[in-house]
LUMBA-941193 format. One line per field, with one value per residue: x, y, z of N, C-alpha, C in turn. Coordinates in pm, whole numbers, m for minus. Example, Ala and Ser with C-alpha at 12.3 -4.5 7.8 and 13.67 -1.06 7.14 Angstrom:
REM residues 2
n.x <- c(1319 1285)
n.y <- c(m569 m225)
n.z <- c(780 708)
ca.x <- c(1230 1367)
ca.y <- c(m450 m106)
ca.z <- c(780 714)
c.x <- c(1320 1290)
c.y <- c(m330 3)
c.z <- c(780 787)
//
This chain:
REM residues 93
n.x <- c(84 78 163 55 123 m103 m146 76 120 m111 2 255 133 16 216 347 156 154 385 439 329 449 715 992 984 898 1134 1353 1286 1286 1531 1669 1542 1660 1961 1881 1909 2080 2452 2714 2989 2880 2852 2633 2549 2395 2243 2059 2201 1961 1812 1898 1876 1590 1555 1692 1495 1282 1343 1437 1191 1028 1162 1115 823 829 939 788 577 658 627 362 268 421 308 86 m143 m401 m470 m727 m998 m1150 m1474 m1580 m1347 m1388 m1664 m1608 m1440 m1593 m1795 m1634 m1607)
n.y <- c(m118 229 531 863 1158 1351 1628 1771 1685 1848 2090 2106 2042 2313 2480 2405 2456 2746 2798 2762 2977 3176 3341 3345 3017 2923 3054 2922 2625 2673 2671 2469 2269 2354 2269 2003 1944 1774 1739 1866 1697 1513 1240 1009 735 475 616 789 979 1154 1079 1241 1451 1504 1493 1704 1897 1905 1961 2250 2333 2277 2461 2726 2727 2715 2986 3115 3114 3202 3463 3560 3522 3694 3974 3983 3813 3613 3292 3072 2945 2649 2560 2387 2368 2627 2523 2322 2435 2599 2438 2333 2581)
n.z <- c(0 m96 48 70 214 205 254 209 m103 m178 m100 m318 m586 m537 m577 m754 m990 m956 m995 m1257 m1394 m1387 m1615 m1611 m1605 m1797 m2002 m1857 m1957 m2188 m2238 m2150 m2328 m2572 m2444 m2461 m2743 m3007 m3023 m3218 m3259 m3039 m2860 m2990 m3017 m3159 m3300 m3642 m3883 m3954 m3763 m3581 m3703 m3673 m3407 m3336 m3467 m3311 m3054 m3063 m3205 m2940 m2753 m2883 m2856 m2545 m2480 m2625 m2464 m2216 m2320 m2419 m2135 m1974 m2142 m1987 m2080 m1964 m1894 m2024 m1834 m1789 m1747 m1587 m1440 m1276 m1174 m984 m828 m715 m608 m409 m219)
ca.x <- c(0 116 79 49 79 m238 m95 201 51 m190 78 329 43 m16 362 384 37 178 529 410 277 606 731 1143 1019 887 1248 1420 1209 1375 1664 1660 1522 1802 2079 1910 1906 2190 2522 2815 3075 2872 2844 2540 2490 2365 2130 2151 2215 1817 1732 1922 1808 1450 1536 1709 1413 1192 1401 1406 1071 966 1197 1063 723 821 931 639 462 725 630 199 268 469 232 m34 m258 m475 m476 m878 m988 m1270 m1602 m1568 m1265 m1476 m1793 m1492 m1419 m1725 m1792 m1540 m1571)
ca.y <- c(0 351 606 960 1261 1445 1789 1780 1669 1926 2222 2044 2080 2445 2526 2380 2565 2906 2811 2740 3096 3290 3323 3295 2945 2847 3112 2794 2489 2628 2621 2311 2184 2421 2190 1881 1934 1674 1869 1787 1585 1464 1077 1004 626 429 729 773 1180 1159 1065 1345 1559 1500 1555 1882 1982 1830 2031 2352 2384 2322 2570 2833 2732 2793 3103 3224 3075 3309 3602 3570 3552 3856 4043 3950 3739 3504 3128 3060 2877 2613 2633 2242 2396 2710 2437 2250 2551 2689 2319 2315 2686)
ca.z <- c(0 m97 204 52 267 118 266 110 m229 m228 m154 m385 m683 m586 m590 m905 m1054 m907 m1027 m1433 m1411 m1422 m1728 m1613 m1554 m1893 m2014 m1823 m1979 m2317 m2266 m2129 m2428 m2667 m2430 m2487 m2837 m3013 m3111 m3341 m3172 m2917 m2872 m3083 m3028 m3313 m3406 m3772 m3887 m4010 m3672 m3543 m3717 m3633 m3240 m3342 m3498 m3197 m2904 m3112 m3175 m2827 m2712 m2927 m2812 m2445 m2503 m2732 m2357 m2172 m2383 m2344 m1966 m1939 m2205 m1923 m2112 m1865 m1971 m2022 m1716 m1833 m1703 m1514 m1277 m1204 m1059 m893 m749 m628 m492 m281 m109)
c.x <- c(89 41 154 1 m23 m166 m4 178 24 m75 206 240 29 114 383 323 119 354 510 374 377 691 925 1089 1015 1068 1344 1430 1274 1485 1698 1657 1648 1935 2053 1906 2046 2274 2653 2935 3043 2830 2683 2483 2481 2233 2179 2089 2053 1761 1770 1894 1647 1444 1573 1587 1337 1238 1410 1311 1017 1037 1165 913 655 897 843 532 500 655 456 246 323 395 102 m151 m301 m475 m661 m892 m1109 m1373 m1589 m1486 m1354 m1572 m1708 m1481 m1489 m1797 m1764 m1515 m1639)
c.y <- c(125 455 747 1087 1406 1599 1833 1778 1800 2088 2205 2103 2264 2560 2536 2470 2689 2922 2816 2856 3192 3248 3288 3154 2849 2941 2908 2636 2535 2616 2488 2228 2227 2314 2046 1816 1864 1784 1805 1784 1529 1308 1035 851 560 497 788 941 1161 1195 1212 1471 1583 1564 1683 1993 2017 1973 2188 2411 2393 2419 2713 2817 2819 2911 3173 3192 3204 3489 3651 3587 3681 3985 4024 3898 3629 3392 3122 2943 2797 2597 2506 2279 2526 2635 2347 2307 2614 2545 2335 2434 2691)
c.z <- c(0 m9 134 199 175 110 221 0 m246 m213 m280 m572 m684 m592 m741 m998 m1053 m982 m1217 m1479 m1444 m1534 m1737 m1596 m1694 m2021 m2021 m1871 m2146 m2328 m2185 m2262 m2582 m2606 m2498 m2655 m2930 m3080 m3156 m3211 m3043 m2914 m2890 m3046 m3114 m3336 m3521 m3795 m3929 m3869 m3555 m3526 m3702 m3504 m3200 m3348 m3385 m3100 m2954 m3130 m3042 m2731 m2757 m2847 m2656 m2424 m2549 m2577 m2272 m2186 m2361 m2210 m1937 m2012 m2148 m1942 m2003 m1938 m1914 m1883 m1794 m1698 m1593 m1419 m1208 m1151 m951 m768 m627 m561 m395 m168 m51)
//
């Protein structure tokens, strides 16, 4: 049996929520994905240059992405909330 501390969970989740909101964090999540992007002389495996170049593409685009996420958040756009967490919501107060 797995023994979850609930209270922990639940501030753990709203760390995280409150943490996805700041835009240095999705900044961070690209370049993450810009390092893990494959680079010439680095020990490759038996991945063939095709396949390489697929994961280049892969880790590039989603680093532009979280940046273009970066850039809404700091231009103060709200992320739409759907209508199912607002009754959640108002459940539970």
């Amino acid at each position: 049996m797995i023994s979850i501390d609930i209270d922990h969970f639940r501030a753990r989740v709203l760390q995280d929520a409150l943490t996805e909101v700041l835009p240095d964090y999705w900044r961070n999540r690209a370049q993450q994905f810009e390092d893990a992007a494959p680079k010439l002389g680095e020990f490759h495996g038996n991945a063939t240059s095709e396949e390489l170049r697929a994961r280049w593409r892969e880790c590039k685009t989603t680093a532009q992405a979280c940046r273009n996420h970066a850039e809404l958040l700091e231009a103060g756009l709200p992320d739409h909330i759907t209508d199912e967490v607002t009754d959640v919501l108002e459940e539970v107060a």
